[in-house]
Backbone as CSV, one residue per row, in Angstrom:
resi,resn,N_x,N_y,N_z,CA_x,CA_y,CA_z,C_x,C_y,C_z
1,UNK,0.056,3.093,13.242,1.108,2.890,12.267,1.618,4.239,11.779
2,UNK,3.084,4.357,11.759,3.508,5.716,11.164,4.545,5.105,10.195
3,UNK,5.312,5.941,9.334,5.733,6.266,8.118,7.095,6.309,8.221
4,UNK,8.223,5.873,7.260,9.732,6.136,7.397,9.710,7.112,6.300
5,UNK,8.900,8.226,5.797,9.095,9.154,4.981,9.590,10.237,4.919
6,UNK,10.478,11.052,6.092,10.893,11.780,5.799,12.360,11.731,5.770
7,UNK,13.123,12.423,4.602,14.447,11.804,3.928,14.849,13.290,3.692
8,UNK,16.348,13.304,4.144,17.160,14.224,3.790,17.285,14.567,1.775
9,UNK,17.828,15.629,2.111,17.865,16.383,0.525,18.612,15.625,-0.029
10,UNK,19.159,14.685,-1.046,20.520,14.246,-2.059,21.340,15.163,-1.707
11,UNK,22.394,15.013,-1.652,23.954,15.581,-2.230,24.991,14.910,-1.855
12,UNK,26.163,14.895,-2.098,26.816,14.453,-2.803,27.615,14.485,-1.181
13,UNK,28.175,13.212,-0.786,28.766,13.319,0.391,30.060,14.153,0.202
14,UNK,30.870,13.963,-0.590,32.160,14.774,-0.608,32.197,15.908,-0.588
15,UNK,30.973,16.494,-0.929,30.613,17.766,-0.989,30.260,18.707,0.105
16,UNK,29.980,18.075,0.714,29.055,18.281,2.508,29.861,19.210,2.849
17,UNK,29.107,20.301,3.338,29.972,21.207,4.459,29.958,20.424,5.900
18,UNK,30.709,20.988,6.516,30.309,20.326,8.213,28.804,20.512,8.437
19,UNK,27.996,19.212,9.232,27.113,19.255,9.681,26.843,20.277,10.764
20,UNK,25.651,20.812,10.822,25.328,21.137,11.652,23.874,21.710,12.051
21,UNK,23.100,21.915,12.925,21.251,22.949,12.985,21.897,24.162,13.896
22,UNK,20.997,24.512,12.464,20.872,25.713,13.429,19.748,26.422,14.005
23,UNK,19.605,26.636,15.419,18.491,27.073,16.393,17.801,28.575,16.238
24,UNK,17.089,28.295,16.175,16.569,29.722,16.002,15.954,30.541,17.505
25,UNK,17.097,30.460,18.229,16.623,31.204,19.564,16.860,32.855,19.497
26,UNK,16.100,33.566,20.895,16.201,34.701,20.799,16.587,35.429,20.618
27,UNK,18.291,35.569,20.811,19.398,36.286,20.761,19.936,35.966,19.185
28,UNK,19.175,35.254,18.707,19.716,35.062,17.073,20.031,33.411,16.896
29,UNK,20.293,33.390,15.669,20.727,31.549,15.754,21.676,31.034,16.292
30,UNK,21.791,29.665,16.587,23.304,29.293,17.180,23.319,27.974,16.713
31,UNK,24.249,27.686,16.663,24.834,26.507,15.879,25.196,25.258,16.708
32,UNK,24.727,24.376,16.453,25.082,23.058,17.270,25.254,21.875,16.771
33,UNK,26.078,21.297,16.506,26.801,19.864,16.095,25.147,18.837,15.933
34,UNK,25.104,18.466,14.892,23.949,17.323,14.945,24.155,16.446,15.310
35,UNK,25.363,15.868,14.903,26.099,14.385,15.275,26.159,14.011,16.479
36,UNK,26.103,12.595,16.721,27.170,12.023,18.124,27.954,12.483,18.095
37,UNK,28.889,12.185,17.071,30.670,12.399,17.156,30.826,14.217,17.479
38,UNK,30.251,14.643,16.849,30.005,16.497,17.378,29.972,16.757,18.669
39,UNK,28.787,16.066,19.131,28.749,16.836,20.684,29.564,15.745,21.681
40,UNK,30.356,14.579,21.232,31.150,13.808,21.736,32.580,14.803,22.503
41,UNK,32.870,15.476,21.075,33.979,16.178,21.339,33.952,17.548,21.782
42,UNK,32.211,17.532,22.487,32.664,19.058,23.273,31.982,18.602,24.425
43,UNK,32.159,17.360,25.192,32.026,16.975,26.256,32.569,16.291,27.505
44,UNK,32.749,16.584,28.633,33.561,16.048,29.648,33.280,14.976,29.358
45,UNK,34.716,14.286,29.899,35.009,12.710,30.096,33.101,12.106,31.257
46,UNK,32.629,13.237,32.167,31.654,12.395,32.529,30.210,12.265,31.903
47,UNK,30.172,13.637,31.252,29.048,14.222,30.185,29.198,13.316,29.608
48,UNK,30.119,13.079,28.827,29.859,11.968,27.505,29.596,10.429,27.950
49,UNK,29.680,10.130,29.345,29.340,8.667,29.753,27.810,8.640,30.010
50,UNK,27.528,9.946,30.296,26.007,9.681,30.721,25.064,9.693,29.253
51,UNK,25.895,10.818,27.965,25.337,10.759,26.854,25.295,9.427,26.463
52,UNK,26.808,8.673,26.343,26.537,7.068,25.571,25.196,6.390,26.135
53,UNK,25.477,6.537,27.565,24.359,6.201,27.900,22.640,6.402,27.375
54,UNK,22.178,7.262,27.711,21.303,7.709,27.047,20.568,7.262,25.396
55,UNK,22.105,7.585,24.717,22.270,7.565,22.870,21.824,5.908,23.008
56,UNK,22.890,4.711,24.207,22.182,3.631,23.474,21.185,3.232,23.668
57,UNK,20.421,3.687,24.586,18.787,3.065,25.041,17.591,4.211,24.745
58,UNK,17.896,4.878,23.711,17.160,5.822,23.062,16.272,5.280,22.046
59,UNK,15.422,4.684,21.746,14.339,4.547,20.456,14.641,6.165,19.584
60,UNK,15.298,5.157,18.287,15.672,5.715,17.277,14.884,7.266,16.570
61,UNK,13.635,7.552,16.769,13.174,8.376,16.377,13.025,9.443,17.674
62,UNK,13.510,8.807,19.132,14.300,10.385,19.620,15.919,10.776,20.097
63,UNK,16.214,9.871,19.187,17.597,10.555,19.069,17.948,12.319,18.833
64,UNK,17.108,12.294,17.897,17.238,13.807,17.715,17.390,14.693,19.225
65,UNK,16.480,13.956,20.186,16.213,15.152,21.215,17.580,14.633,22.580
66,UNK,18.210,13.407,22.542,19.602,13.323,22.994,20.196,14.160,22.798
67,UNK,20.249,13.714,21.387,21.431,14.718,20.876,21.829,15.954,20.579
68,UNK,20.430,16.737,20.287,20.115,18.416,20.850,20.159,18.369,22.132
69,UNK,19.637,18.115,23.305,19.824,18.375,24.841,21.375,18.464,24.954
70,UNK,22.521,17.662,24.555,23.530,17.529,24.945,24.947,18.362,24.138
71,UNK,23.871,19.427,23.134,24.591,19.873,21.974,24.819,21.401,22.524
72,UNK,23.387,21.791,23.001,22.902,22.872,23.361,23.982,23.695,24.699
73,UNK,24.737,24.460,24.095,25.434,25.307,25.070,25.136,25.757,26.475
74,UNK,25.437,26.148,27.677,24.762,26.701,29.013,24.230,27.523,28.654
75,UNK,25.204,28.643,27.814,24.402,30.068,27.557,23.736,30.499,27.176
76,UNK,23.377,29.172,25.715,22.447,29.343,24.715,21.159,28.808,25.664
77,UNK,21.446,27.682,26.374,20.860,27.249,27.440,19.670,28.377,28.240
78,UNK,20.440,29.406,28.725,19.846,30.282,29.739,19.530,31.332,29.136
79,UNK,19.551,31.894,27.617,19.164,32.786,27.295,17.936,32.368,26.826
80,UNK,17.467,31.394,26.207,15.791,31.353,25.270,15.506,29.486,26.141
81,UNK,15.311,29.785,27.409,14.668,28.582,27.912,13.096,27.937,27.086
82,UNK,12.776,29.144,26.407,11.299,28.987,26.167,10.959,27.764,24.499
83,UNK,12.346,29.031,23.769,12.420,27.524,22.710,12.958,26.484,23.021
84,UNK,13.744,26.180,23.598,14.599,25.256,23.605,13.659,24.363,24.757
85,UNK,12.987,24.361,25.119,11.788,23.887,25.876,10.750,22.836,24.653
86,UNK,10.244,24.135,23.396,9.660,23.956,22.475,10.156,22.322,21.201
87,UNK,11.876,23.332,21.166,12.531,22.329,20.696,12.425,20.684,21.232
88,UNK,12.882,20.785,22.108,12.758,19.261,22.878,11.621,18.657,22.927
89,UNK,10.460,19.607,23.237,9.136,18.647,22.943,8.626,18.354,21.492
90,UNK,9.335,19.006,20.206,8.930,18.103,19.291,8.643,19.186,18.050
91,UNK,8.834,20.519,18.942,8.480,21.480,17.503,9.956,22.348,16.905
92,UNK,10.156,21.531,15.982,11.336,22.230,15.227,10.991,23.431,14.263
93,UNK,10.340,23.921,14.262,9.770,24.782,13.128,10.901,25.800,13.656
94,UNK,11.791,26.057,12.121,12.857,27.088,12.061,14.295,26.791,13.049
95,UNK,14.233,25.047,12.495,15.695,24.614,12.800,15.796,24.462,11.518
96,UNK,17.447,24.742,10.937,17.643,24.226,9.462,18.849,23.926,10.020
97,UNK,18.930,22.875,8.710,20.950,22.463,8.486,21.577,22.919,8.042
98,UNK,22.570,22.789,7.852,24.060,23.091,6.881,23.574,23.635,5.746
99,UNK,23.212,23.102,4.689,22.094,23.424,3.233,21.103,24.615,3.892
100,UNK,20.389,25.040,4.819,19.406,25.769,4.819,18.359,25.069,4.581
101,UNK,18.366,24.047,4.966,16.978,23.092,4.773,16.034,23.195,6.678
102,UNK,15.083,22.709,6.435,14.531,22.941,7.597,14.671,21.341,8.127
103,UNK,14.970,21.181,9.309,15.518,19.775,9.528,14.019,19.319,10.379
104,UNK,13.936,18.144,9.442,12.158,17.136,9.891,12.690,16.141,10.779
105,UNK,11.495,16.220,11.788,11.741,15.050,12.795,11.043,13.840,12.211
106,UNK,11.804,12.561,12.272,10.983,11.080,11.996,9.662,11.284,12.671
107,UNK,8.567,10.548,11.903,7.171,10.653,11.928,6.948,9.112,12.349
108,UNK,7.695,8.865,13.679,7.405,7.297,13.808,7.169,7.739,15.519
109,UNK,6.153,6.658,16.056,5.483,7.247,17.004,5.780,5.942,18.145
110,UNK,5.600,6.413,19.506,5.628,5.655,20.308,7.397,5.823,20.884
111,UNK,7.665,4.925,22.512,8.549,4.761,23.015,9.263,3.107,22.981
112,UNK,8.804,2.255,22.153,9.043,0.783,22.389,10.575,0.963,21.670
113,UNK,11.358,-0.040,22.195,12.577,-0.025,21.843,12.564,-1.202,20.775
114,UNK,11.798,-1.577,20.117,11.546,-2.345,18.861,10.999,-1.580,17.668
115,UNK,10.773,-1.948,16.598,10.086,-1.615,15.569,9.157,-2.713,14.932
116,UNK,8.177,-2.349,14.263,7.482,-3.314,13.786,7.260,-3.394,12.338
117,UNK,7.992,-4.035,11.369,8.265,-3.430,9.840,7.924,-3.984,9.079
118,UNK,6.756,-4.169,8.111,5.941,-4.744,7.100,6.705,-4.343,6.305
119,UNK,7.318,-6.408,5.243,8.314,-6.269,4.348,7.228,-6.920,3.041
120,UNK,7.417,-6.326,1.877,6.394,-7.133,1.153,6.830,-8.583,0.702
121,UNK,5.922,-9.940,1.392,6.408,-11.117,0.989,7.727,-11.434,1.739
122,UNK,7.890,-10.994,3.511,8.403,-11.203,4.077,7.469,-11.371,5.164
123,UNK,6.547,-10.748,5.464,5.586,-10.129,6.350,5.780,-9.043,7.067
124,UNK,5.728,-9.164,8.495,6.294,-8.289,9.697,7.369,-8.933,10.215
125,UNK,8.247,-7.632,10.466,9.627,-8.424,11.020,9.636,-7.287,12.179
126,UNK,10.510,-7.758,13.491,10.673,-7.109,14.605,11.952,-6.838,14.600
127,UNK,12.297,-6.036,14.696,13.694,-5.123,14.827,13.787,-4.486,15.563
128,UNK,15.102,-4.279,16.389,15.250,-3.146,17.521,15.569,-2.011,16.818
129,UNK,14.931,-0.949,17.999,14.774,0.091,17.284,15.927,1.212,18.305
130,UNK,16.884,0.706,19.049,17.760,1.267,19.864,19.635,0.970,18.973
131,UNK,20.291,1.724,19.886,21.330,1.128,18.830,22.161,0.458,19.856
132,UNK,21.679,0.458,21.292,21.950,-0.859,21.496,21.409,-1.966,21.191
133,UNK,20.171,-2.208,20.976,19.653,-3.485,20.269,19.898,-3.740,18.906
134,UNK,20.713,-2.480,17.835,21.371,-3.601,16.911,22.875,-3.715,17.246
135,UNK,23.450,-3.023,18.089,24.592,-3.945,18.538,24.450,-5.679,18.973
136,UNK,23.379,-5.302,19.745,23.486,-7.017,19.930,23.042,-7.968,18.697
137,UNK,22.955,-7.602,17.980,22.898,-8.349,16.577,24.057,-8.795,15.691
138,UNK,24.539,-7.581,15.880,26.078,-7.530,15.194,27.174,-8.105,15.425
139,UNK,27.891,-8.871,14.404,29.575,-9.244,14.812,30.248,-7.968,15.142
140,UNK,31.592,-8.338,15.392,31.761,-7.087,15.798,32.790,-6.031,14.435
141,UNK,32.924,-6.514,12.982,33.409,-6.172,12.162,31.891,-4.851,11.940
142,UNK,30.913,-5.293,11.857,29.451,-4.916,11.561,29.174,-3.872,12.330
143,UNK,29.658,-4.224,13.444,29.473,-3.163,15.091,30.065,-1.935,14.405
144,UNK,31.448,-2.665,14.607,32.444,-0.951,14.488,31.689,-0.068,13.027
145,UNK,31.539,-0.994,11.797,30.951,-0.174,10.841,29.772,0.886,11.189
146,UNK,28.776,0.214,11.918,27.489,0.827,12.587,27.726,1.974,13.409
147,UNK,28.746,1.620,14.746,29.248,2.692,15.167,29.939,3.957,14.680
148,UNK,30.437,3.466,13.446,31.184,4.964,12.738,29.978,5.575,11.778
149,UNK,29.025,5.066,11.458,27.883,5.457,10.484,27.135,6.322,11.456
150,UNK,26.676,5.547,12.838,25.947,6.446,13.992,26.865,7.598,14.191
151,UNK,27.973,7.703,14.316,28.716,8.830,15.254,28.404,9.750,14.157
152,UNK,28.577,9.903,12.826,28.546,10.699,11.795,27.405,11.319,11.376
153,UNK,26.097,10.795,11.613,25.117,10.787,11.104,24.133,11.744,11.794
154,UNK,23.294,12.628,11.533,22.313,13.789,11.771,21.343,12.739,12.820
155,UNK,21.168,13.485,14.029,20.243,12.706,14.777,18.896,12.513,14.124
156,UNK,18.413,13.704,13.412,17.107,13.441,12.693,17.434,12.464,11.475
157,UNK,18.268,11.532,11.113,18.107,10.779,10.494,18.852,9.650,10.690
158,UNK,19.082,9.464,12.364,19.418,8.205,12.730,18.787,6.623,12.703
159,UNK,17.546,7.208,12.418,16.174,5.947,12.484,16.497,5.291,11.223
160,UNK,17.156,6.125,9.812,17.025,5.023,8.609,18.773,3.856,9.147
161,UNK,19.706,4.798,9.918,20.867,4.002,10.311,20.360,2.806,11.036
162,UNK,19.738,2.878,12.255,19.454,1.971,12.546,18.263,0.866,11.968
163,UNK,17.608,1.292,11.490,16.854,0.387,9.847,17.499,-0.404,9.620
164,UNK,18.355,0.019,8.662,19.609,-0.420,7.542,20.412,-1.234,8.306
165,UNK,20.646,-1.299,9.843,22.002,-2.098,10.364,21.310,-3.193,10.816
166,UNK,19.691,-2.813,11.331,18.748,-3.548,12.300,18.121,-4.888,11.827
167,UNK,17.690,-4.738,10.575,17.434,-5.443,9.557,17.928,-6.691,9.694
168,UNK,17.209,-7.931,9.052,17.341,-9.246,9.396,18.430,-9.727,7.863
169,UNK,19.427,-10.653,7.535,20.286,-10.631,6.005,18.915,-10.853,5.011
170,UNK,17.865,-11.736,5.804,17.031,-12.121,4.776,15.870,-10.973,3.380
171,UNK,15.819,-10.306,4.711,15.172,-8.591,3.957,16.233,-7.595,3.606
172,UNK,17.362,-7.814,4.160,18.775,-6.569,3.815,18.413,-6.392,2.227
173,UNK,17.956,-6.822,1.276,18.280,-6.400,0.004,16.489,-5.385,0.306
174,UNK,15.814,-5.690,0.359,14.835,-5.002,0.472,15.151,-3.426,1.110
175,UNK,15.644,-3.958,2.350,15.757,-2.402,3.024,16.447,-1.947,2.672
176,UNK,17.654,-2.218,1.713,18.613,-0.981,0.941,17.742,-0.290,0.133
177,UNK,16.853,-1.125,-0.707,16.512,-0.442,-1.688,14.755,0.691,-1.089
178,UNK,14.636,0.559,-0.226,13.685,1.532,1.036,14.433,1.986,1.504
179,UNK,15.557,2.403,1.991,16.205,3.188,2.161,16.280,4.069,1.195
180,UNK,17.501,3.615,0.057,17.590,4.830,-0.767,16.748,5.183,-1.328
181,UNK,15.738,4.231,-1.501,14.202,5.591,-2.105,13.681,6.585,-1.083
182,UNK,13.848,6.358,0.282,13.603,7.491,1.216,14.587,8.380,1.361
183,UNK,15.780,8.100,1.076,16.792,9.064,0.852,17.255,9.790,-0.286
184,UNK,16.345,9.487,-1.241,16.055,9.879,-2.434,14.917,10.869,-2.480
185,UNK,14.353,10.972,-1.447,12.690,11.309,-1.339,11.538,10.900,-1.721
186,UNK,11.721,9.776,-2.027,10.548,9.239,-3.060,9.658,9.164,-1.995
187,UNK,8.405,9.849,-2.547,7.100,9.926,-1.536,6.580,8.631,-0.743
188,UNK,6.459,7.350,-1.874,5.847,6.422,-1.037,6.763,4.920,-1.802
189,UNK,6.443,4.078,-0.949,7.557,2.612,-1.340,6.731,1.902,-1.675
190,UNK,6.792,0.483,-2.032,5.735,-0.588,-1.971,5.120,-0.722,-0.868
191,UNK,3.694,-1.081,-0.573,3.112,-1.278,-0.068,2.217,-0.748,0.512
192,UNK,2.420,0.956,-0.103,1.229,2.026,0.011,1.672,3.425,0.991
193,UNK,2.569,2.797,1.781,2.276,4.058,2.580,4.100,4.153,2.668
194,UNK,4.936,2.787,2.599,6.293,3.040,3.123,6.773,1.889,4.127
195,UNK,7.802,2.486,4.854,8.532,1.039,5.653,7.455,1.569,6.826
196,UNK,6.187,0.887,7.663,5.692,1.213,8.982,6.044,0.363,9.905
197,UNK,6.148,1.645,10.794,6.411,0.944,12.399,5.979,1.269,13.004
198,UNK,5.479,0.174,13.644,4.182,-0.157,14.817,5.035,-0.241,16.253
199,UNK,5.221,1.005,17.472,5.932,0.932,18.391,4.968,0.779,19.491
């Protein structure tokens, strides 16, 4: 069992500079779009078919590493193979964002394209944990919303998007309010440890 605890800093969306991490490779830092919609628009018409690809049959807690592989420049590419090696397998130590924050990878473990989510006085509920599996959930008013929330959204914190969309109507009031306490930072939720998922 692992933890939905790690939550971006508060601020104030209007406020936001452009997203972005920045890498801490050899030649100095470099900057790379966090978003879908970021590295959407610096990719060939065939690059970006193989990314959708990828982005929708990705289990939510490695999005992050899609979406860095496909962010990551040739040059930046061929100059520090060694981090960017590092990066992808899982050690971000001295990536930060936009703010200067150090950007945390979700602490949810495993490759299953489900989730397994202890609701209190709901029980366990199964949710997909891909964002094609909450498309197939969705009308399609719901879809397009989901889709513009994903394209926008920091890969390291795509897992609470797909949470929040994945979610059954019957627990939706629950998981808003686990959400914004993890996006709030609040250390721990009901039930001791947080929203867990068993992959």
């Amino acid at each position: 069992m692992t933890s939905f605890t790690v939550a971006p800093p508060t601020r104030e969306k209007n406020m936001d500079p452009e997203p972005f991490w920045s890498l801490p490779l050899a030649g100095g830092p470099v900057r790379v779009p966090p978003t879908p919609d970021g590295v959407r628009a610096r990719l060939s018409p065939d690059e970006r078919t193989a990314f959708e690809d990828r982005l929708a049959r990705t289990p939510g807690q490695h999005l992050v590493f899609v979406v860095l592989d496909a962010a990551v420049p040739p040059a930046a590419r061929q100059q520090d193979p060694d981090t960017l090696a590092r990066l992808l397998g899982g050690d971000f130590t001295g990536v930060t964002d936009e703010t200067g924050q150090q950007v945390h990878l979700p602490d949810i473990e495993g490759d299953s394209p489900v989730w397994f989510i202890p609701y209190t006085g709901q029980g366990t509920v199964e949710i997909p944990a891909t964002i094609a599996g909450v498309h197939a959930r969705l009308d399609d008013g719901r879809r397009a919303e989901f889709d513009t929330e994903v394209g926008a959204t920091p890969a390291h914190l795509l897992h609470f998007t797909i949470l929040q969309y994945a979610t059954p109507d019957e627990v939706t009031a629950e998981t808003d309010a686990v959400v914004a306490q993890l996006r709030d930072n609040t250390p721990t939720i009901p039930g001791g440890h947080g929203d867990e998922a068993v992959a």
